[in-house]
C-alpha positions in Angstrom: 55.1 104.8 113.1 57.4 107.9 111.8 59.5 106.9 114.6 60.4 103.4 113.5 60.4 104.1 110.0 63.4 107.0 110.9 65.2 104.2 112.9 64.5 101.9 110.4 66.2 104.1 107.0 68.8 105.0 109.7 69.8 101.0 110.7 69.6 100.1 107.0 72.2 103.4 106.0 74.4 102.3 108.6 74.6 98.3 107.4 75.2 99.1 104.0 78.3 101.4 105.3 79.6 99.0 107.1 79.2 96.6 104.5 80.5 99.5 101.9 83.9 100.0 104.4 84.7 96.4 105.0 84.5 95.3 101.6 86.2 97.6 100.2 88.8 98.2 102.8 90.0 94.5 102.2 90.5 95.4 98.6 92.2 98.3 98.8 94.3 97.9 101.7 97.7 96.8 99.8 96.2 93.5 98.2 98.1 94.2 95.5 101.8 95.0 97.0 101.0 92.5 99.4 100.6 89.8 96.6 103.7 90.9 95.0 105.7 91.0 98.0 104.7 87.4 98.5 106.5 86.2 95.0 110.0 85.1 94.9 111.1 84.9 91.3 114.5 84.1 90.0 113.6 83.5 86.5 113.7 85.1 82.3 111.1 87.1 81.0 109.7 85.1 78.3 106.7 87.5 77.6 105.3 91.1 77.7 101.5 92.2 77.7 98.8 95.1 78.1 96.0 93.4 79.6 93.3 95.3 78.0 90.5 94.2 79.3 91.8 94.8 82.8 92.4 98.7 83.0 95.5 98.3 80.4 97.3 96.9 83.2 101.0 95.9 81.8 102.4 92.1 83.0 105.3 90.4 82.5 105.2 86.7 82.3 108.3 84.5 83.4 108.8 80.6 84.3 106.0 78.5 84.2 103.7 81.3 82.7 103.7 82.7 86.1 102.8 86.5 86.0 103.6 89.9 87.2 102.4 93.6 87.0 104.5 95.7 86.5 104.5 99.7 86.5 103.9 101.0 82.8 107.1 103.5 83.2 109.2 100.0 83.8 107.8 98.6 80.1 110.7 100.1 78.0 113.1 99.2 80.3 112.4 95.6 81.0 112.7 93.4 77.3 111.9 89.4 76.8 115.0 87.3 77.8 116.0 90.0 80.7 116.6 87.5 84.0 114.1 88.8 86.3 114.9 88.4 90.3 112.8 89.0 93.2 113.0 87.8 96.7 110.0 87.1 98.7 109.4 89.4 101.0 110.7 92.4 99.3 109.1 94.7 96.9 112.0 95.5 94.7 112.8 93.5 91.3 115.8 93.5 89.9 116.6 93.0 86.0 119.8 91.7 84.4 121.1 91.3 81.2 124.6 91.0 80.1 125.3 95.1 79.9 123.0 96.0 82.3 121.4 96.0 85.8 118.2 97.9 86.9 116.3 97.9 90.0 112.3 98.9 90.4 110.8 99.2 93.7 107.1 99.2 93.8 106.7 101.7 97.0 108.5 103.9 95.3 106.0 106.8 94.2 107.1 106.6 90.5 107.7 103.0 90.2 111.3 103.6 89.8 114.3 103.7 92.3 117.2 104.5 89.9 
């Protein structure tokens, strides 16, 4: 009876790791470059926000109310009206206005490339 009971806690430890590793490998294995890197945007920056009920993650919105995070040392850098440019595929953005151009890469460590 030990026996099985040892096999037993032992079976049920290694489901709930498994479980444990493929849940949250899915999450945390670049959903959230890999959703970036899937937007194309050629559009203006119509909004700014601190999502505060969401880790006071910072967004801009652009278009259609269409959304973006963006890293918080980009937020003084990036103003409502700036054209925002993206290609799919690629993890940089690139913001224009009329006396400017900047460039943000998400892989890089900082969130900045300049």
């Amino acid at each position: 009876m030990n026996r099985n009971k040892s096999l037993l806690i032992a079976l049920i430890i290694i489901t709930v790791i498994f479980l444990y590793n493929r849940k949250f490998s899915s999450e945390s294995g670049g959903g959230f470059l890999d959703e970036v890197r899937e937007k194309e945007i050629k559009s203006l920056v119509i909004k700014k926000y601190i999502n505060y009920d969401n880790h006071n993650i910072p967004f801009l919105v652009y278009g259609n109310n269409d959304s973006i995070i963006i890293y918080r040392d980009w937020w003084g850098k990036i103003f409502v009206g700036d054209s925002i440019i993206k290609p799919k595929g690629s993890l940089e953005i690139v913001i224009k206005k009329s006396s400017r151009i900047e460039r943000f890469n998400y892989e890089d460590k900082f969130g900045l490339n300049n």
